[in-house]
C-alpha positions in Angstrom: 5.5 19.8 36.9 5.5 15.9 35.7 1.9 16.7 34.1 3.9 19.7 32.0 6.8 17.5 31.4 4.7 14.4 29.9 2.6 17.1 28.0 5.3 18.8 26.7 6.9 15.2 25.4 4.0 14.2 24.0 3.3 17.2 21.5 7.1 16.9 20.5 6.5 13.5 19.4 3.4 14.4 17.5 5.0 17.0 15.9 8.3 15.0 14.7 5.7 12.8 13.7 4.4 14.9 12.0 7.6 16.2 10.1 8.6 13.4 8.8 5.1 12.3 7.6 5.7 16.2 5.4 9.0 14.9 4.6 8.1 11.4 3.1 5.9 13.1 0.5 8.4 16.0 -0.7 10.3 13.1 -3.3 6.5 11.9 -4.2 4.6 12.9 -7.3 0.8 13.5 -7.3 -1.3 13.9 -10.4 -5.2 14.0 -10.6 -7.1 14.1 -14.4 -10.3 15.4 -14.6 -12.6 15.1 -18.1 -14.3 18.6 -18.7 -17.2 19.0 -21.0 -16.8 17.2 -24.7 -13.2 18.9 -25.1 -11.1 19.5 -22.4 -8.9 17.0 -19.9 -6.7 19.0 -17.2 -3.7 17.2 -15.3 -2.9 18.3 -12.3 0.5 17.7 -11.1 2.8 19.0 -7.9 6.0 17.0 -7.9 9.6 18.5 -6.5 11.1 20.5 -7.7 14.3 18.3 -9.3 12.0 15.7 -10.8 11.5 15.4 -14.6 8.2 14.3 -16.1 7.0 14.2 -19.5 2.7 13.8 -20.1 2.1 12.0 -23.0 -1.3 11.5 -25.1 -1.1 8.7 -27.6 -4.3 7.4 -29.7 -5.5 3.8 -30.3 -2.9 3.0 -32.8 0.1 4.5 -30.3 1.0 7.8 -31.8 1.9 10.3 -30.0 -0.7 13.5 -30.3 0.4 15.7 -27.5 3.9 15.5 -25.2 5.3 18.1 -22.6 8.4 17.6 -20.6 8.1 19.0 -17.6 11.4 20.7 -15.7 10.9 23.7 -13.4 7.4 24.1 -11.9 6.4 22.4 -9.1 3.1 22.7 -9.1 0.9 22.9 -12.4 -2.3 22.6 -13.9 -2.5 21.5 -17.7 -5.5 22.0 -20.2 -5.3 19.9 -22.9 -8.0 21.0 -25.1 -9.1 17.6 -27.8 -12.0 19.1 -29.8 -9.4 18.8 -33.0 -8.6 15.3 -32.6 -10.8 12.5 -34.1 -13.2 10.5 -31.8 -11.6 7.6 -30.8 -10.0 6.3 -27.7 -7.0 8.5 -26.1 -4.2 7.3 -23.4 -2.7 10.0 -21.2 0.3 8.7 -19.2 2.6 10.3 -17.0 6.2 9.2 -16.8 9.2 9.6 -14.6 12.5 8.5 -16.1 11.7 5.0 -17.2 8.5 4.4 -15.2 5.0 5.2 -15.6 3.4 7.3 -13.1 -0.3 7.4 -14.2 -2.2 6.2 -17.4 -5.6 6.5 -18.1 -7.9 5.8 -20.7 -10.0 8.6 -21.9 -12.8 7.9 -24.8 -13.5 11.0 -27.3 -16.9 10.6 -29.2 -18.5 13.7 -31.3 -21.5 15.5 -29.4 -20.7 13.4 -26.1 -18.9 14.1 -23.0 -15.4 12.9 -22.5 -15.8 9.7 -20.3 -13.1 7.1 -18.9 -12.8 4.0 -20.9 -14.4 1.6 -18.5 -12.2 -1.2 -17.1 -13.0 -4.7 -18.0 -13.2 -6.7 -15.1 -12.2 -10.2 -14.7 -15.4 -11.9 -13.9 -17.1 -9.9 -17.8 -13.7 -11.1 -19.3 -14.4 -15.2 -18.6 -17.9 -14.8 -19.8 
C-alpha cells in the first residue's frame, strides 16, 4: 500500500510539473522563417490568442515593402512571395508592442536561392 501511495505521489508531481511547464509557454510567442526556392520566405508563427503582432519586411534603405498586423489567429503560416522585389538585401522582423521578437536578414539575388545574410563575427570584424 506505501509502494501505491509513493507511486501514486510521484506521477502527481510529474504531472503538475508538467502543467505548468504547458502553462509557462501559453503567454510565449514562437516563430520559425524558412527561405524557399529563389522567391518565397514563410513565417511561421503560434502566439495566444490576445497578443498583437505585426511582421514587417523593410529593404536596405529601411522602407517598408510588406506589413501584416496580426489579431485573431493563433496559429499561422505566412508566404511572402519576393520574386517582384529588386535583388538586394531584405529584413523581416517580428514585433510585439514596442519590442522585437525576431529579425533576420534575408539576401535576394536574381537566378539564386534566397540565403540568410551571413553574420559577421567578431574575430573577421578586427581583421
Amino acid at each position: 500500500m506505501k509502494t501505491l501511495a509513493t507511486t501514486l505521489t510521484m506521477m502527481l508531481i510529474i504531472a503538475a510539473t508538467g502543467l505548468s511547464a504547458q502553462n509557462t509557454n501559453a503567454d510565449k510567442i514562437f516563430t520559425a522563417l524558412t527561405l524557399n526556392g529563389q522567391d518565397v520566405v514563410e513565417l511561421r508563427l503560434m502566439k495566444p490568442a490576445g497578443a498583437v503582432v505585426t511582421f514587417v519586411v523593410t529593404d536596405e534603405s529601411g522602407a517598408v515593402v510588406y506589413s501584416k498586423r496580426i489579431k485573431k489567429e493563433d496559429n499561422l503560416l505566412i508566404s511572402h512571395q519576393v520574386g517582384t522585389l529588386d535583388d538586394g538585401v531584405y529584413t523581416y522582423c517580428v514585433k510585439s508592442a514596442d519590442e522585437t521578437l525576431r529579425s533576420t536578414d534575408v539576401v535576394k539575388a536574381a537566378g539564386k536561392p534566397l540565403i540568410y545574410k551571413p553574420v559577421e563575427n567578431i574575430a573577421e570584424a578586427s581583421e
